[in-house]
Backbone as numpy.savetxt, mean C-alpha at the origin, in Angstrom:
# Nx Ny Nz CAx CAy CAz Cx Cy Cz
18.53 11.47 4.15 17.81 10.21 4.20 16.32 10.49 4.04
15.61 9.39 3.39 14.16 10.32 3.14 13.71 9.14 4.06
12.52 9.90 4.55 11.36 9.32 5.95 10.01 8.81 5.11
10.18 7.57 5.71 8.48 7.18 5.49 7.74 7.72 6.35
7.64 9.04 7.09 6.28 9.58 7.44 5.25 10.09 6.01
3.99 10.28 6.51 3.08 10.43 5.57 3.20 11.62 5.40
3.13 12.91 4.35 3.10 13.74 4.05 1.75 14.51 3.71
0.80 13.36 3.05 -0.07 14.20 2.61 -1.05 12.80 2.13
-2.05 13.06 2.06 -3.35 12.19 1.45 -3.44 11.81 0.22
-3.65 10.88 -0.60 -3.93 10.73 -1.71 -5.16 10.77 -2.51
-5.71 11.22 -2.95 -7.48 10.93 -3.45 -7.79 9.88 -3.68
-8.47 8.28 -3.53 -8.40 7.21 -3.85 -9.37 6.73 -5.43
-9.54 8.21 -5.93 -9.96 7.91 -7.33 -8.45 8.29 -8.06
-7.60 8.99 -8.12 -6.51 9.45 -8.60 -5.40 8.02 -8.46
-5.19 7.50 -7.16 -5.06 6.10 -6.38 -5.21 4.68 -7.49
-6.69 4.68 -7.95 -6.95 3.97 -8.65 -6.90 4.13 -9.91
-6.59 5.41 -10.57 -6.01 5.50 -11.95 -4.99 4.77 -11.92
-3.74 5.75 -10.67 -2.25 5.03 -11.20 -2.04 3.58 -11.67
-3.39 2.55 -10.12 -3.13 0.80 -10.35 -3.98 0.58 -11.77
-4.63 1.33 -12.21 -5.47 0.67 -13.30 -4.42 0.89 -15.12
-3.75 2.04 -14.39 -2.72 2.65 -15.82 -1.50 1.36 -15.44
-0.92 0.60 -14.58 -0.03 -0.26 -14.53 -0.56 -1.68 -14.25
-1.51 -1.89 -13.79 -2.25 -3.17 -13.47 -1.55 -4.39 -14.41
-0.83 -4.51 -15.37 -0.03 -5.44 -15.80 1.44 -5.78 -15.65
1.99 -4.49 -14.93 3.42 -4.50 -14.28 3.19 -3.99 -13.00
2.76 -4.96 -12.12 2.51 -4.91 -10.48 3.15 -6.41 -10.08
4.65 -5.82 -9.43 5.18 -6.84 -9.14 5.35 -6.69 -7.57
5.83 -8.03 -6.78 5.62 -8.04 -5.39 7.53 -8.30 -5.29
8.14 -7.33 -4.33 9.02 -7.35 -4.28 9.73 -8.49 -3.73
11.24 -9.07 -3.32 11.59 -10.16 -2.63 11.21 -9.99 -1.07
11.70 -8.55 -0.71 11.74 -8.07 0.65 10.07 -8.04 1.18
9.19 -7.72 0.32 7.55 -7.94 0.92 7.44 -8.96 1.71
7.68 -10.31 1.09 7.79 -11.94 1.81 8.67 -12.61 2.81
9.88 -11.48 2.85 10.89 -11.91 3.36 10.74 -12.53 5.30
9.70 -11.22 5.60 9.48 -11.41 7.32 8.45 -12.62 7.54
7.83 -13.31 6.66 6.60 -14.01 6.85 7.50 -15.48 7.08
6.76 -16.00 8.02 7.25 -17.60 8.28 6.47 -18.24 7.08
6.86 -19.42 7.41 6.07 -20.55 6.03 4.82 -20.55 5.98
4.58 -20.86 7.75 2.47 -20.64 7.67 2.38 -19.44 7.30
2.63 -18.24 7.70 2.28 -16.77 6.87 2.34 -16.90 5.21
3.07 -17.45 4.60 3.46 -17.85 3.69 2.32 -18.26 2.89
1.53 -19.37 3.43 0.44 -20.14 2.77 -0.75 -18.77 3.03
-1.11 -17.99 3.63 -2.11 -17.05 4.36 -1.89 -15.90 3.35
-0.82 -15.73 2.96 -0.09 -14.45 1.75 0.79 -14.45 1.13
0.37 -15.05 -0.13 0.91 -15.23 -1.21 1.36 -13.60 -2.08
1.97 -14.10 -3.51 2.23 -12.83 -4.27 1.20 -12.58 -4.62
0.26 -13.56 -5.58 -1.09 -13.67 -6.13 -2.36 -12.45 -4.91
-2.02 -13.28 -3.62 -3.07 -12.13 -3.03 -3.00 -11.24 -2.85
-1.74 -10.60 -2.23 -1.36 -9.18 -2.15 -1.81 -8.71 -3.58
-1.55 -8.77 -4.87 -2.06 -8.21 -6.05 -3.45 -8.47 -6.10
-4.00 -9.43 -5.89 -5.19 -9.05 -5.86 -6.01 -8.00 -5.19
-5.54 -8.35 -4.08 -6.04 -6.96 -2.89 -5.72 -5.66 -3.36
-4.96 -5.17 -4.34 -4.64 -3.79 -4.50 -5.49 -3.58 -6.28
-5.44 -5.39 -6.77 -5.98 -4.77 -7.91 -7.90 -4.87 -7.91
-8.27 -5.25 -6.74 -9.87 -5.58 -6.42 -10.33 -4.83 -5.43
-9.59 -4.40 -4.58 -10.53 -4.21 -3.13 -10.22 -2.41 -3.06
-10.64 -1.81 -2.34 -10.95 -0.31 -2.35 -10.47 0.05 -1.11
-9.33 0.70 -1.35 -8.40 0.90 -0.23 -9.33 2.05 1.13
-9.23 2.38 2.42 -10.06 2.78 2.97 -9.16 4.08 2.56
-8.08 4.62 3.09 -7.25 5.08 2.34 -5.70 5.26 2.49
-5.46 6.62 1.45 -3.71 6.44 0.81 -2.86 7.48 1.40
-1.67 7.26 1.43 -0.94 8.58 2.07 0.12 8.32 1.20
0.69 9.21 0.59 2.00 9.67 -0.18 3.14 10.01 1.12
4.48 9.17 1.18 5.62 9.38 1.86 6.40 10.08 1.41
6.96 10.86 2.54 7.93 11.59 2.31 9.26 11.05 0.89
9.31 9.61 1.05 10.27 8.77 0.08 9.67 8.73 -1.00
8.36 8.86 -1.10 7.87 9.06 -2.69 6.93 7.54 -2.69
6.50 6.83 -1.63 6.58 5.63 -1.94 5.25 5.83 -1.30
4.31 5.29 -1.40 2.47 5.37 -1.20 2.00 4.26 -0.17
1.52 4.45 1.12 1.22 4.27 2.13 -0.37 3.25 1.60
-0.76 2.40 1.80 -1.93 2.34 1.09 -3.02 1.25 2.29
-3.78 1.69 2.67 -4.46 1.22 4.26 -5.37 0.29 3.87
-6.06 -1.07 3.81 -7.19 -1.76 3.38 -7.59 -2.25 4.47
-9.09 -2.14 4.96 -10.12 -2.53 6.39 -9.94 -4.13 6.51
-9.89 -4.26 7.55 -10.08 -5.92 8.22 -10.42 -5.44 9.25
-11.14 -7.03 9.61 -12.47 -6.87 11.19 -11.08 -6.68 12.59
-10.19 -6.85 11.77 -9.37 -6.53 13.03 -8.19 -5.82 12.90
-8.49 -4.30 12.08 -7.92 -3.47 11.87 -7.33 -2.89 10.21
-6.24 -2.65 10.14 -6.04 -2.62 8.51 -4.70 -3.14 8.35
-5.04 -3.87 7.18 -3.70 -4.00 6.51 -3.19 -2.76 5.56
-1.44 -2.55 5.70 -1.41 -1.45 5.02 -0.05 -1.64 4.26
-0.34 -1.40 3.04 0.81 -1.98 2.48 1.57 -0.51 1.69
2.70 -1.18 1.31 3.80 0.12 0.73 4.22 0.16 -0.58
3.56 0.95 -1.43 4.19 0.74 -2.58 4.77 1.89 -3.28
5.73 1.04 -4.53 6.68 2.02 -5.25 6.01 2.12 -6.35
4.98 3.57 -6.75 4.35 3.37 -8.03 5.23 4.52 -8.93
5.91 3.15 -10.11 7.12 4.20 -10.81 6.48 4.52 -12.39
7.05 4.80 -13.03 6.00 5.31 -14.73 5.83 4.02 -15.22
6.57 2.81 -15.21 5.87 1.90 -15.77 5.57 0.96 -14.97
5.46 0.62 -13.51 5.09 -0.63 -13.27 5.06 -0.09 -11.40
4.47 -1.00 -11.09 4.14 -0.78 -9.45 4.83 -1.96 -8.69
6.01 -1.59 -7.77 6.47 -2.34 -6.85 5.09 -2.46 -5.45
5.46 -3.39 -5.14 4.87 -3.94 -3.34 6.21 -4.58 -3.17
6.44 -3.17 -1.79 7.52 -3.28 -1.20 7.75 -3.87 0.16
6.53 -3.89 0.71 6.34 -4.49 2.02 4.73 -4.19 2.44
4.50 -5.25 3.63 3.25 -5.07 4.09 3.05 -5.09 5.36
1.70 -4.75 6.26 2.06 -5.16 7.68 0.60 -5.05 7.91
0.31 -5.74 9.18 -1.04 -5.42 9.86 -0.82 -4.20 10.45
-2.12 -3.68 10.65 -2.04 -2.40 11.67 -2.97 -2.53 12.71
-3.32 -2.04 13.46 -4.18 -1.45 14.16 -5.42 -0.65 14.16
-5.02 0.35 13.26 -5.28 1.24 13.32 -5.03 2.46 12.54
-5.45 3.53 11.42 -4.92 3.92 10.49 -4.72 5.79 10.62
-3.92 6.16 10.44 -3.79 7.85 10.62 -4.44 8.48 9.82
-4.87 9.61 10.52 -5.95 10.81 10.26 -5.35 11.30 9.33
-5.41 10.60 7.31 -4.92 11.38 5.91 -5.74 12.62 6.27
-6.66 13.00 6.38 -7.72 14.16 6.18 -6.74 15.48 6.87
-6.32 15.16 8.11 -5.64 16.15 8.46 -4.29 17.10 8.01
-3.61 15.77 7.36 -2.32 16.11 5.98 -2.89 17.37 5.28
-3.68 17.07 4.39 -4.41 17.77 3.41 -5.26 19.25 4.33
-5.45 19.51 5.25 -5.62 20.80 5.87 -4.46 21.49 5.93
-3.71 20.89 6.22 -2.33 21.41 6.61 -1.75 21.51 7.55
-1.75 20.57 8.43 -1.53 20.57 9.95 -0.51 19.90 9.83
Protein backbone atom coordinates (compact mmCIF):
# COMPACT_ATOMS: atom_id res chain seq x y z
CA UNK A 1 0.00 0.00 0.00
CA UNK A 2 1.75 3.30 -0.72
CA UNK A 3 1.67 6.14 2.23
CA UNK A 4 1.00 9.68 1.83
CA UNK A 5 3.84 10.57 4.18
CA UNK A 6 6.17 13.18 2.70
CA UNK A 7 9.32 11.82 1.50
CA UNK A 8 11.24 14.55 0.41
CA UNK A 9 10.95 18.42 -0.64
CA UNK A 10 10.26 19.70 -3.85
CA UNK A 11 12.14 22.89 -5.24
CA UNK A 12 9.22 25.32 -5.91
CA UNK A 13 10.93 26.58 -9.15
CA UNK A 14 11.04 22.86 -10.58
CA UNK A 15 7.14 22.87 -8.83
CA UNK A 16 6.29 25.58 -11.11
CA UNK A 17 7.69 24.22 -14.31
CA UNK A 18 5.61 20.99 -13.96
CA UNK A 19 2.06 23.54 -13.43
CA UNK A 20 3.28 25.84 -16.17
CA UNK A 21 4.23 22.61 -18.72
CA UNK A 22 0.33 21.36 -17.96
CA UNK A 23 -1.50 24.56 -16.98
CA UNK A 24 -4.18 23.62 -19.71
CA UNK A 25 -4.97 20.03 -18.42
CA UNK A 26 -5.42 20.87 -14.61
CA UNK A 27 -8.44 19.22 -13.70
CA UNK A 28 -10.17 19.17 -10.15
CA UNK A 29 -11.10 15.76 -9.29
CA UNK A 30 -14.91 14.57 -8.14
CA UNK A 31 -13.50 13.40 -4.71
CA UNK A 32 -11.67 17.13 -4.05
CA UNK A 33 -15.48 18.57 -3.57
CA UNK A 34 -16.93 15.69 -2.31
CA UNK A 35 -16.39 16.58 1.79
CA UNK A 36 -17.47 20.32 1.34
CA UNK A 37 -21.15 21.19 2.36
CA UNK A 38 -23.03 23.61 -0.04
CA UNK A 39 -21.82 26.82 1.90
CA UNK A 40 -18.16 25.40 1.49
CA UNK A 41 -19.22 24.92 -1.87
CA UNK A 42 -19.91 28.65 -2.73
CA UNK A 43 -16.27 29.59 -0.63
CA UNK A 44 -14.44 26.76 -3.15
CA UNK A 45 -15.19 26.32 -6.25
CA UNK A 46 -13.20 24.23 -9.18
CA UNK A 47 -12.35 27.67 -10.80
CA UNK A 48 -10.52 28.67 -7.41
CA UNK A 49 -8.69 25.84 -6.41
CA UNK A 50 -7.04 26.23 -10.12
CA UNK A 51 -6.52 29.40 -9.73
CA UNK A 52 -4.64 29.16 -6.51
CA UNK A 53 -2.18 26.61 -7.93
CA UNK A 54 -2.07 28.38 -11.29
CA UNK A 55 -1.37 32.18 -9.54
CA UNK A 56 -0.26 32.07 -6.09
CA UNK A 57 3.32 30.76 -4.90
CA UNK A 58 3.08 27.85 -2.92
CA UNK A 59 5.08 28.42 0.59
CA UNK A 60 6.05 24.92 -0.08
CA UNK A 61 5.99 21.21 -1.78
CA UNK A 62 6.61 17.75 -0.58
CA UNK A 63 6.65 14.71 -2.97
CA UNK A 64 4.62 11.48 -1.30
CA UNK A 65 5.59 8.43 -0.86
CA UNK A 66 2.35 7.60 -3.55
CA UNK A 67 3.95 9.77 -6.05
CA UNK A 68 1.32 12.36 -5.52
CA UNK A 69 2.70 16.16 -4.43
CA UNK A 70 1.82 17.62 -1.13
CA UNK A 71 1.52 21.33 -2.06
CA UNK A 72 1.18 23.97 1.21
CA UNK A 73 -0.25 27.73 0.30
CA UNK A 74 -0.11 30.58 3.47
CA UNK A 75 -3.40 31.91 4.97
CA UNK A 76 -3.63 34.36 8.03
CA UNK A 77 -4.84 31.33 9.62
CA UNK A 78 -2.55 28.76 8.62
CA UNK A 79 -2.15 26.85 5.20
CA UNK A 80 -4.11 25.40 2.88
CA UNK A 81 -2.59 22.31 1.44
CA UNK A 82 -3.68 20.63 -1.33
CA UNK A 83 -2.82 17.11 -3.14
CA UNK A 84 -2.01 16.63 -6.40
CA UNK A 85 -1.56 13.94 -9.15
CA UNK A 86 0.96 15.59 -11.57
CA UNK A 87 0.90 12.85 -14.49
CA UNK A 88 2.85 13.56 -18.17
CA UNK A 89 -0.04 15.17 -19.52
CA UNK A 90 -2.30 16.83 -17.21
CA UNK A 91 -2.51 17.60 -13.35
CA UNK A 92 -5.20 16.05 -11.13
CA UNK A 93 -6.42 18.03 -7.66
CA UNK A 94 -7.19 15.27 -5.70
CA UNK A 95 -8.19 16.71 -2.52
CA UNK A 96 -7.68 19.66 -0.25
CA UNK A 97 -7.71 20.63 3.41
CA UNK A 98 -6.92 23.45 5.83
CA UNK A 99 -4.01 23.00 8.00
CA UNK A 100 -2.57 24.42 10.74
CA UNK A 101 0.41 24.31 10.26
CA UNK A 102 3.03 22.97 7.69
CA UNK A 103 6.09 20.27 8.08
CA UNK A 104 9.69 20.99 8.20
CA UNK A 105 10.31 20.00 3.85
CA UNK A 106 13.95 21.33 4.63
CA UNK A 107 14.60 18.51 6.89
CA UNK A 108 13.48 15.63 4.13
CA UNK A 109 16.17 16.92 1.93
CA UNK A 110 19.09 16.63 4.76
CA UNK A 111 18.18 13.37 5.26
CA UNK A 112 16.68 12.86 8.42
Amino acid sequence: MFSTKIIEEVDRSHFEELIDERKDSLRVSPHALDHLSNAQRKIFSEEDLKRIILSERPEGVGRQRNECYAVFYKRKDGYLKLILNIKEARIDIITFINVGSMPNLKRLSDGE
